[in-house]
N, C-alpha and C positions, 0 to 999 in steps of 0.2 A: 750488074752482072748476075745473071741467075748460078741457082745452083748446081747444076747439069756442067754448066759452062766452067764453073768454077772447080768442078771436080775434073772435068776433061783435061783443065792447064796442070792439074795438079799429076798429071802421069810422068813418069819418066821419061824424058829426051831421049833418042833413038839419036841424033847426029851429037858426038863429040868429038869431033875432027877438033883438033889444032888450032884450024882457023875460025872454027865457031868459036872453041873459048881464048881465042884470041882476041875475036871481034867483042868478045860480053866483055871480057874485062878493059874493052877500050870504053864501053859505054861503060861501066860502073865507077870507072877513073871521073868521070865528069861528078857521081854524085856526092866528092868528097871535098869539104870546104875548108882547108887549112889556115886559109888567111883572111881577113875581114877584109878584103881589095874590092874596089868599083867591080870586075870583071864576075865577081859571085853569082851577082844579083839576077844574070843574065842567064845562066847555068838550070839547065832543067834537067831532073831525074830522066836517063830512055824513054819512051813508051812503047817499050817492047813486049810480048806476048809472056802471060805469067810463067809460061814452063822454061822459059829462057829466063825470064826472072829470077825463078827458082834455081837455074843452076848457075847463075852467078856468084847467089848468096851461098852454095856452097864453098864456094872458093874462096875460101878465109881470107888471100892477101889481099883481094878484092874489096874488103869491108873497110869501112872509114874508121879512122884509131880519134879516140875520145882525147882532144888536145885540150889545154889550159883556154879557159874562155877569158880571162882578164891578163893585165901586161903586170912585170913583178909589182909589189908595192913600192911605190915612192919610200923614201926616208923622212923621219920627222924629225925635228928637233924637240926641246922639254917644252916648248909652247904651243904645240901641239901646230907648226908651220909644214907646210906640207911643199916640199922640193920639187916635185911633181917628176914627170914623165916626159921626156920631151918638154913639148910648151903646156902641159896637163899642168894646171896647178889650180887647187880649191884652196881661196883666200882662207888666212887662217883664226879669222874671226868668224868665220864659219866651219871648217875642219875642227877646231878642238872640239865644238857642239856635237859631232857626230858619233854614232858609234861605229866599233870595226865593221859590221856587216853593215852599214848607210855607207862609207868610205867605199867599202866594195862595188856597193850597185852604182857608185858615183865615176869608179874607173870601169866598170862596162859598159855602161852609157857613153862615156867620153869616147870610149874604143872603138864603138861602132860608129860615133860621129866622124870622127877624124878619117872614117876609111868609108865615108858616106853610105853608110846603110842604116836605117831602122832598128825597132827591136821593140822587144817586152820585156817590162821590169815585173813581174809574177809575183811578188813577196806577198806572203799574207797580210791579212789587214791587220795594222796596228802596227808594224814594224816600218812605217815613217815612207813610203813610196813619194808622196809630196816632197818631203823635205830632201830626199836623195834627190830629185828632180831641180828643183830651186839650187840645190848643191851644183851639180850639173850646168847649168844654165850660167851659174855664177863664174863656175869654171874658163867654159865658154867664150864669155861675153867679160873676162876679167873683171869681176865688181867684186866688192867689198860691202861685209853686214854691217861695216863701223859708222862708215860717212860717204858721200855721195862725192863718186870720181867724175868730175866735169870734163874731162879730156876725154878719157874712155870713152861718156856718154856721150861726146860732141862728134867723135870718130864714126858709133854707132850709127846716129843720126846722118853722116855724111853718105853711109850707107857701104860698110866695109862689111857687115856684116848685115841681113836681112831681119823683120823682127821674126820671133813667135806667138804663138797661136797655141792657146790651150783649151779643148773643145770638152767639158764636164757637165755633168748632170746641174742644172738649175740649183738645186739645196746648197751646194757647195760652192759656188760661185766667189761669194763671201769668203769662206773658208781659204779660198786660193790667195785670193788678196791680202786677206790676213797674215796668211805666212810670208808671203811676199815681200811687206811689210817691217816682217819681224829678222827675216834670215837675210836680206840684199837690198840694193837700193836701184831698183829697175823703175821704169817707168812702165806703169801699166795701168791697163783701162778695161773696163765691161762693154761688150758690145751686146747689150742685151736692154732690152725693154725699149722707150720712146725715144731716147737719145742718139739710134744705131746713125743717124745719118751724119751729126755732129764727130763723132768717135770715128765714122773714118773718115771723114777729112782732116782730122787729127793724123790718123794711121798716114793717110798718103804723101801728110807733110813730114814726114818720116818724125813724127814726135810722139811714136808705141814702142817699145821695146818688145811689151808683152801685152797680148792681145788675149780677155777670156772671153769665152763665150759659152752659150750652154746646147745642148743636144739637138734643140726644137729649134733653135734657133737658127744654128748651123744648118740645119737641114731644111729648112726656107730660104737661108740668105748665100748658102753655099756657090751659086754660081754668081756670087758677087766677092766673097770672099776669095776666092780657088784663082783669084784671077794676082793676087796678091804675093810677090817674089816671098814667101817664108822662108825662113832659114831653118826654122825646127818648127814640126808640129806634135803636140801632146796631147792622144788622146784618155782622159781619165773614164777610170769603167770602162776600160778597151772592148769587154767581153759584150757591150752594146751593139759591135761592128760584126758580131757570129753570122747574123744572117743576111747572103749575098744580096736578098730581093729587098730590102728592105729601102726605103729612099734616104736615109741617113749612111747608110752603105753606099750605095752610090754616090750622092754628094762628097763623101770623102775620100772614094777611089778622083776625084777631078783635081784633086791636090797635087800641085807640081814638086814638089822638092821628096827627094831621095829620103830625107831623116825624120822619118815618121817611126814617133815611140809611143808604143800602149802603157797604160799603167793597170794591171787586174791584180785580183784575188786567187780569179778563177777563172781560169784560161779557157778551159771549157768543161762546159755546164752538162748538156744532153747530150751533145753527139759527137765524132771525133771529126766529120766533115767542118764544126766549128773552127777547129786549128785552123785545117785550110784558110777557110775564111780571114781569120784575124792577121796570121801571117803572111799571106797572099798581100792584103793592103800594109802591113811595115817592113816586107821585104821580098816586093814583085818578082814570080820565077824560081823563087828560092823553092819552096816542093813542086815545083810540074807547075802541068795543068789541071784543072777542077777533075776532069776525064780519071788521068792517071794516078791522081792519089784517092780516088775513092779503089781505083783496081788494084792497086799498090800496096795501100797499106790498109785504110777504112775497111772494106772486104775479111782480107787475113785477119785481120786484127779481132774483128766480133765473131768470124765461125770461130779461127783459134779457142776463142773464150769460152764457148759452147763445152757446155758438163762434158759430153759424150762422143766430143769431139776426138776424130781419129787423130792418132798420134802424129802421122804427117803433117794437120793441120796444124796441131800445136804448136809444133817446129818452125812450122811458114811462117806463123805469127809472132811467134819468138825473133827469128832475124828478122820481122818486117820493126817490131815494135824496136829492138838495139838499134836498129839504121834509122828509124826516127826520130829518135831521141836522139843521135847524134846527129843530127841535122840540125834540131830544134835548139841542140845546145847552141850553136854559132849565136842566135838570135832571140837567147832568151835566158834571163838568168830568172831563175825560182827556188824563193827559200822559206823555211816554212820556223815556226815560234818556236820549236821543240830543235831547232840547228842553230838560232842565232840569240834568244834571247829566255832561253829555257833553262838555264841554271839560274836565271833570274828572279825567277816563279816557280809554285809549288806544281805543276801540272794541272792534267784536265782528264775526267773521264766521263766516255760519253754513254748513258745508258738507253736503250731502247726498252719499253716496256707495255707489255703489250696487256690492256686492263680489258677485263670482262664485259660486254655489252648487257645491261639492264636486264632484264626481263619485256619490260616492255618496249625497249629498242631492240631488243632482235625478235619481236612479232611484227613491231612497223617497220623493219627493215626487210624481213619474209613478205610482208604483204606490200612494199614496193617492190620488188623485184617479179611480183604475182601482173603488176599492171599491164593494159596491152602495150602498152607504148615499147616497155623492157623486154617483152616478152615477141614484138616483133624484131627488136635487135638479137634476141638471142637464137628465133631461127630464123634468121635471114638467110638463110644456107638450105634451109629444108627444102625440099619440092612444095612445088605451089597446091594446093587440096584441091585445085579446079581440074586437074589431068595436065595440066599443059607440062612441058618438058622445061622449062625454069623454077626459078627459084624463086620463094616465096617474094623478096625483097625485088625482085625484077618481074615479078607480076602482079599477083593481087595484094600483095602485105607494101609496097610500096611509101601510101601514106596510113592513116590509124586516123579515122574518123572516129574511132571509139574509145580512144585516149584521151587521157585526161592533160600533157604537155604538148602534143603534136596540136589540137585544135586551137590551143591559144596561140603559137608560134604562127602559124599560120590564117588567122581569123579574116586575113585579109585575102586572104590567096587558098582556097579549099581544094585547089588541084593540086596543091603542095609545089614544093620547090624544087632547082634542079638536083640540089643536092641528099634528097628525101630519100629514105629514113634517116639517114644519120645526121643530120642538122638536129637532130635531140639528144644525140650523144653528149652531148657536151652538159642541157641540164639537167638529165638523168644525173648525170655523174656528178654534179652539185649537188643534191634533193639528199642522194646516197652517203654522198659526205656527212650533209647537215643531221643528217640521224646518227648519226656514226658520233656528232661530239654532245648534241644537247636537242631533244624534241623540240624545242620553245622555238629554233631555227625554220622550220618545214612551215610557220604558223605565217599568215600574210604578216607584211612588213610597213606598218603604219605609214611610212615615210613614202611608201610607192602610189601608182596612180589607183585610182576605186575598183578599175575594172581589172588591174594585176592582183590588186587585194581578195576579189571575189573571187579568180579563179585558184589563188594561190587556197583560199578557206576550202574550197572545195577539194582541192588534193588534199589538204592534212584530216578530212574527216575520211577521206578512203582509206587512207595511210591508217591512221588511228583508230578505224572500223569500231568495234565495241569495247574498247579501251578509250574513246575518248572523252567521261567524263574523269577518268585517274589523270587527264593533261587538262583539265580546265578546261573543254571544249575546243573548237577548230579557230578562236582570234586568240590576239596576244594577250597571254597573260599579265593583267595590270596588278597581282598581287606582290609584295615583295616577300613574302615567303614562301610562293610558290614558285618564284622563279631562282631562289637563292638554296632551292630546297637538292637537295643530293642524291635522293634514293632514286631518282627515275635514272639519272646520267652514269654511268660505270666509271666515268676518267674523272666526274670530280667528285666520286667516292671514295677512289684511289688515291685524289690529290689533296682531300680533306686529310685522310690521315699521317701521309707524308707530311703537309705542310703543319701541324702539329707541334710534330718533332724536329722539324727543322727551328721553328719559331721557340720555341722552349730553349733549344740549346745556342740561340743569339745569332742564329743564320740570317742573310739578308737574300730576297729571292727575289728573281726576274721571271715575270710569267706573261710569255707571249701568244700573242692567237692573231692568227690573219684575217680575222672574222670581226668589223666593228661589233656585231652584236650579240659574237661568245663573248667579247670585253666586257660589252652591257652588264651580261649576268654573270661572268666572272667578277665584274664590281660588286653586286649585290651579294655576292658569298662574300669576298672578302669584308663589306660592312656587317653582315650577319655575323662573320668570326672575330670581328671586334678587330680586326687586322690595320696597322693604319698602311697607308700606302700613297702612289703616286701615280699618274697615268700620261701616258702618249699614245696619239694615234695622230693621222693623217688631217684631222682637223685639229690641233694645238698649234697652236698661230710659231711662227718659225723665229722670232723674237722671244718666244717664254722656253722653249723648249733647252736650250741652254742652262738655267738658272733652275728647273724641275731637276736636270741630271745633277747640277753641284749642289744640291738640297737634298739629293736621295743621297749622294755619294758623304756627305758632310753630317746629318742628321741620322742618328744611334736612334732616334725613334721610327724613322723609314723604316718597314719590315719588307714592304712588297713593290712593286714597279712594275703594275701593269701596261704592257708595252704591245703595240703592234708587229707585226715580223715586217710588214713592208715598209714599215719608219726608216727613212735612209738618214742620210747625209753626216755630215762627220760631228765632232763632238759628242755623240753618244757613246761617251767610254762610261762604263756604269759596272767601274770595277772593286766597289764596295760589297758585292755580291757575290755570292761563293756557290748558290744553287741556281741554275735556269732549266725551266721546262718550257718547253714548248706542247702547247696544249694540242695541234692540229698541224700533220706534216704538210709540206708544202710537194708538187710535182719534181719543182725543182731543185736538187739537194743542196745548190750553192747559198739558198733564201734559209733554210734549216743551221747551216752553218756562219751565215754571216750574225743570224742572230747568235749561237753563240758567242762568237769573238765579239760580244756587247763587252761582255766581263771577264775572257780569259783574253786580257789585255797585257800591255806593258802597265806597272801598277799593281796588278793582285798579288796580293800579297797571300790569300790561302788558296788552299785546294778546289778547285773548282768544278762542281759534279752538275753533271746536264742529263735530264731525264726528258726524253721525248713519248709523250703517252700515245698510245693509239688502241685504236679498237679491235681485240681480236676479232677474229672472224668475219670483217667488214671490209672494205674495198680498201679501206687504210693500212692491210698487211701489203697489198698491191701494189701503192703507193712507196709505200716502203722498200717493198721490193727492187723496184725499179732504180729507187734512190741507191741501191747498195749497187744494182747493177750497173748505174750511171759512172758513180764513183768508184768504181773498178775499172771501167774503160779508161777514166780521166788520169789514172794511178798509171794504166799501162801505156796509156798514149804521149803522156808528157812527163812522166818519172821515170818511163821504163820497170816499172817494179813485176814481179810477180803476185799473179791475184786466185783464189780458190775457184774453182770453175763450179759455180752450184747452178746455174739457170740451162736451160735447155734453150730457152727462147733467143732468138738474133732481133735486134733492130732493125725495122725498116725490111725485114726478109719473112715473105707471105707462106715460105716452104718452112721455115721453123720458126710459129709466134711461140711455142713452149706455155711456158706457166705463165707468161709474162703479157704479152701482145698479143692483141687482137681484141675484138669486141666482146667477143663470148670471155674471153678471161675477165673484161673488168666488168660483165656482170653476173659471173659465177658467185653462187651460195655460198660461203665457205664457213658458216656458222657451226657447220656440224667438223670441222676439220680445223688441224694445226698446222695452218698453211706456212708462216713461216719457219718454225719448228722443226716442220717436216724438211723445209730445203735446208734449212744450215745445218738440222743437225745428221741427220738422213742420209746425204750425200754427199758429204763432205770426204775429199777422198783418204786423206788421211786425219782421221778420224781422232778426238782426245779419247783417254782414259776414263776410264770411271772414277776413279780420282779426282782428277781435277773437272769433272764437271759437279760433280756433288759441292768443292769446292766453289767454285761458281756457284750453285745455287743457296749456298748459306753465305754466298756474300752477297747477294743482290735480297736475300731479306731483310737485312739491313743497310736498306736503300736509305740515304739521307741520313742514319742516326749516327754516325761518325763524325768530326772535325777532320781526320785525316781517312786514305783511301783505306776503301772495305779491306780488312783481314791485316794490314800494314800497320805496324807501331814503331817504335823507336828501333833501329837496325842494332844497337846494343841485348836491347830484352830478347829480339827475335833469337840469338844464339842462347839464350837459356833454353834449358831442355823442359823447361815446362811450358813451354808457347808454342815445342816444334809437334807438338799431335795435335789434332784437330777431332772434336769431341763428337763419337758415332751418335751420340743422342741428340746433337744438333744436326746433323746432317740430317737423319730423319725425321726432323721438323723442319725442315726446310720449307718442303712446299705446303704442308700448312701456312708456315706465317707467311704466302706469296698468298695463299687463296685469301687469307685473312686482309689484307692488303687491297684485295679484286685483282689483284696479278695471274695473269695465266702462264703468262710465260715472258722471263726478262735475257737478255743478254748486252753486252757489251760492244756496242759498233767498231772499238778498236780491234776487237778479236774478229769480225766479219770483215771490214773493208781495211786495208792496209798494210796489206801481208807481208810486207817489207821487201829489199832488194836482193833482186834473186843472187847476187853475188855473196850472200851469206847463209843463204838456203839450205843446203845437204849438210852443209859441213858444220853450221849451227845445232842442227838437229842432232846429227851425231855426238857429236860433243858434249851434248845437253843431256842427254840421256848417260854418260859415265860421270859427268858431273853431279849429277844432281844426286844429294842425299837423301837416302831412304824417309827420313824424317824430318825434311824441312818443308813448310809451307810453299805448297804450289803455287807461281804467283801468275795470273794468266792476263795480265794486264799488260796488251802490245808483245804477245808473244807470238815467237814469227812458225809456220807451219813449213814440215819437209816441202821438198817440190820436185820432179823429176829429174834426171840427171847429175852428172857431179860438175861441181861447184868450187871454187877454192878462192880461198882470202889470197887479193891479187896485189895489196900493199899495207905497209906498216902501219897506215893509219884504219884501213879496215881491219887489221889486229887488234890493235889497241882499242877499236869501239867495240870487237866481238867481246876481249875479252875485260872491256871496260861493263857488259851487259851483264855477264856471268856473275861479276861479283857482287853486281848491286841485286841480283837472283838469288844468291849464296844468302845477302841480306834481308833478304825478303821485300823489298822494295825496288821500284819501276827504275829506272834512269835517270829522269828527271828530279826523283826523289833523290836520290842517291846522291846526284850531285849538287845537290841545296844540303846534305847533311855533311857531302867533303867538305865545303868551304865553311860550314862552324865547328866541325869536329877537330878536338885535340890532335897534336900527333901521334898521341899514345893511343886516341881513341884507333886509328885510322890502323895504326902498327898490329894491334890486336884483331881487325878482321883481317888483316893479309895474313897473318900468323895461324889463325885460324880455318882461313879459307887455305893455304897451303897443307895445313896438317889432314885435312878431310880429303883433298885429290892424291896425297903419300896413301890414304889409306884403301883408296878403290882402287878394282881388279886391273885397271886401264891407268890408274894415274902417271 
């Protein structure tokens, strides 16, 4: 939908006759799903014109009411047996194993089975999505994890019930089986590798219960499998199935049975068109058609989002995003480590920091962006210097015979491609990276063919111009102290002196790069600093990679754990670790976050601090950018939450790329500028204090040298009056010891992406400001920002978390902090902050 078009629906309706909004609320009655019934599935949102849309949603009684997504809880006994639900009942040699949020995702699952529809189990990683699944299944199919029921299984086989079919990523395959193993006594087989022909004629002699397979596989043998009555399909890494064109996508839309369940992390990744996608295949119909929810909600949803967006839009996108969340609720429960297993653990906070580029990486990054090849993408938009009435890019700039990436891509073809110029887009924007983390990247890659080597030597001496004998010349350097050496690189100058400090005070640290050959020479620094460590990537054979993780996790002399970010597959809980950085962000923000949850796992036992480095002023604030943007959309489209509107740019819309999109944004100079900086802190609409940014920035000087979170100590000392001021002489060395450091500029990704749920928005803010005392430590860790409109706490339980927030405020610690210190604190300890925090609200103007 353009934007002209988009503005036109958005005018006032001139007809409200009666029967107009008779007829809208007969069509918005269909978009409400009270009951998990066969008849749901069938039910499609109107697709009616958006200005009729619009005045729907003004009709309040119109809107769908947020009902309970699970049935009550069964009753247990002391042996932890479970009564069940009707005929719901999880054996209870499996139930007592469970925790209360795995028992939950086990009666939502059942709920949607029983009333034949799909679903997503969302939970983040590490909080057991397998084992609620196998729980499920057990349920299901009556089995028991003690001993093997021969009646049951004879019943199965007679064909009362159909098997399953669990389609996972290759790594895990094993893994499945494993638990399998451990938690029930199903009959199950791999239909993977040379045996697939043997395995179903097993399957058809009906002697499968449970059927795994893996990604690649499916997605060759699917129109042999799809032909097979399932009774349940399980897809793991659901968020595989995002993209409609994909032939793995397709193969699994051919699957007959109604009870198709995902299992993700991360619902969605880049776009919000993914939802569609994913829920379209576990519950056909349920949002529209592809057509109406991009017009519906996708549309509203990213102008809304837009900085400068008019107030109108805001609102559009406000009721599109509550109606889709309550949609998505029927069909999808998501819980996240800080709701279910967060008093468990000490927290996590996540720091973005943005370290100085070299000297000599921001001249070979100026004189890449100087090359024709960059220099034709950035005015592809100019007029052509021939006269003619087009543009360069559609005349003579087309291809770039005088580039230095355009003539190798092409060597075969010199008329270029149809896709020319921008079939270089992609390794500009690689070259640009590899400057961004380490020069020794740009140099040929011994491993490649002679004539990749040649032309790659030839780009790094134009790159490196008269600066390249301070990098060894244009091959690889074979020194190892010229490759382990620091001064050229800004992030492992930054990460030299951090890691230090962490290693002194008996930290353990996880240091990932999605680059095998930053690892290369990130290994050679860590043998240069004497560091002992351990290492995974994509070639560490999938039998050792086990035994490296309980060696790091077991071994007091493990310091470091050199790790790849695209290392998947399960058993990488590497929660002996209390610091991870990530050296090089990824496009995609779920690849950034899944390597954290390596070690803010179930297990960690301390506080967990994640520093992702990046390069000011290089395309990696871009990157980043994007990433925040992403995970904004993801927050609004599937939490409903409210998010800061800092980007001007829209996805996917040619009328506003902003800061963000388009070609010329990702190859803008931004060396002379505080590109991040400038959006969060710039525009931000309601804006911190001077206070608490100073704050902030003498606690991100002391990035890493704490055991516990910056500025927080024991919630007792915090009420002595000699903790509650914060010392001006330190605040005005703040950013010295950041320059000191190579930091240019750090903040906290909780305070940028996660703005919290607008249902505690105004009335938090208000509150926060008569409570908070003159003299207590500002604590800015997951604190939630005003937001337009009034807002009101709409039950007892968001009371008691608002005002469950304030106290552990009062104490100068997070939430999660707070409540790892209720459950070892005295009663006496516990009586004196209520005592305390009461006497301080008697004593303000408002208390």
């Amino acid at each position: 939908m353009s934007l002209q078009a988009f503005k036109e629906t958005l005018k006032p309706c001139s007809n409200s006759s009666s029967s107009t909004s008779t007829s809208i609320k007969a069509h918005t009655k269909t978009l409400t799903y009270h009951n998990f019934d066969s008849s749901s599935i069938s039910r499609k949102p109107p697709k009616t014109s958006l200005s009729q849309q619009l005045l729907r949603l003004q009709d309040p009684p119109s809107l769908p009411s947020i009902e309970p997504r699970t049935q009550p809880k069964p009753s247990q006994d002391h042996k932890g047996r479970n009564s069940g639900t009707g005929d719901y009942m999880v054996p209870a040699s499996i139930n007592c194993r469970l925790l209360e949020h795995q028992r939950e995702g086990v009666k939502f699952l059942y709920s949607l089975y029983k009333n034949n529809h799909g679903g997503i189990l969302g939970d983040d990683m590490g909080l057991g999505k397998t084992i609620q699944t196998i729980a499920f299944l057990a349920a299901v199919y009556g089995k028991n994890g003690d001993y093997v029921d021969s009646t049951t299984s004879k019943k199965n086989q007679l064909g009362k019930k159909g098997p399953v079919l669990i389609i996972c990523p290759s790594s895990v395959i094993h893994n499945w089986e494993n638990e399998f193993s451990k938690w029930a006594s199903f009959s199950v087989s791999i239909y993977h590798g040379a045996n697939r022909d043997l395995i179903y004629e097993k399957l058809e002699a009906r002697g499968v219960e449970i059927l795994i397979t893996s990604f690649d596989t499916y997605r060759i043998q699917g129109s042999t499998l799809s032909e097979v009555k399932w009774e349940i399909v399980v897809v793991d890494e659901a968020h595989r199935l995002k993209n409609e064109r994909s032939k793995l996508y397709q193969a699994c839309l051919e699957i007959k049975t109604l009870k198709r369940f995902g299992l993700t992390g991360t619902v969605m990744q880049n776009k919000i068109m993914e939802l569609f996608n994913l829920f379209d295949w576990v519950a056909p119909g349920a949002l529209g058609t592809r057509e109406h929810f991009r017009e519906f909600y996708d549309e509203p949803l990213k102008h809304g989002q837009r900085a400068t967006a008019p107030e109108r839009f805001v609102q559009v996108a406000d009721q599109r995003k509550q109606h889709l969340v309550t949609v998505l609720h029927k069909y999808m429960l998501r819980r996240t480590k800080e709701e279910t297993i967060g008093h468990l653990m000490m927290g996590k906070e996540d720091n973005v920091v943005f370290c100085a580029m070299s000297e000599l990486q921001k001249r070979a990054y100026t004189r890449m962006l100087q090359l024709p090849d960059i220099q034709c993408l950035i005015n592809k938009d100019l007029p052509c210097s021939c006269g003619s009435p087009l543009t360069q890019v559609e005349c003579c700039k087309r291809i770039v015979p005088d580039g230095l990436i355009w003539p190798y891509l092409h060597k075969d073809n010199p008329d270029g491609c149809d896709s020319c110029p921008f079939c270089i887009v992609l390794p500009c924007l690689v070259k640009l990276q590899q400057i961004s983390n380490h020069m020794e990247l740009i140099k040929p890659n011994p491993r490649d063919d002679p004539d990749k080597q040649k032309r790659d030597a030839e780009f790094a001496s134009a790159v490196f111009g008269p600066d390249i004998d301070l990098v060894g010349g244009n091959t690889q350097n074979e020194s190892f102290m010229g490759l382990s050496e620091v001064k050229h690189c800004g992030k492992m100058r930054a990460l030299e002196k951090l890691m230090s400090s962490w290693i002194l005070r008996g930290d353990k640290v996880l240091l990932f790069s999605y680059s095998v050959r930053m690892l290369d020479i990130l290994e050679k620094f860590l043998i240069r600093k004497g560091y002992s460590f351990s290492r995974l990537d994509g070639s560490t054979p999938t039998n050792l990679r086990q035994s490296l993780v309980d060696d790091f996790n077991s071994s007091p002399s493990k310091q470091v754990f050199l790790i790849s970010t695209r290392a998947g597959g399960l058993g990488l809980n590497l929660v002996s670790a209390n610091r991870v950085v990530i050296f090089d962000p990824n496009w995609n923000p779920a690849q950034d976050l899944q390597a954290q949850d390596r070690s803010f796992r179930f297990g960690q036992k301390r506080h967990v601090v994640v520093f992702r480095l990046l390069a000011a002023g290089s395309l990696e604030e871009l990157v980043y950018s994007r990433q925040v943007y992403k995970q904004q959309l993801a927050n609004i489209a599937v939490s409903g939450k409210m998010e800061k509107r800092y980007f001007e740019g829209v996805q996917d819309c040619k009328e506003f790329q902003g800061e963000l999109f388009g070609i010329c944004n990702l190859f803008r100079d931004l060396s002379d500028k505080l590109f991040t900086s400038e959006i969060i802190e710039l525009r931000e609409k309601h804006g911190e204090d001077r206070e608490h940014c100073h704050s902030r920035e003498q606690e991100l000087t002391e990035l890493g040298n704490s055991s516990v979170p910056s500025g927080k100590t024991g919630p007792m000392s915090l009420l002595g009056s000699e903790n509650r001021t914060t010392n001006d002489s330190q605040r005005v060395s703040s950013k010295p010891a950041l320059k000191d450091l190579g930091i240019v500029y750090a903040h906290r990704n909780e305070d940028i992406v996660n703005f919290g749920p607008s249902i505690r928005g105004k009335l938090e803010e208000d509150m926060s400001q008569n409570d908070r005392h003159p003299s207590m430590p500002v604590v800015c860790r997951n604190k939630p920002d005003p937001i337009d409109g009034k807002e009101n706490v709409s039950s007892s339980k968001d009371r008691k978390r608002f005002q469950f927030g304030l106290l552990a405020r009062f104490v100068g610690m997070g939430e999660v902090e707070f409540s790892k210190w209720l459950i070892s604190a005295t009663p006496l300890e516990r009586e004196k902050v209520l005592r305390d925090y009461k006497k301080r609200k008697e004593k303000m103007p408002n208390g």
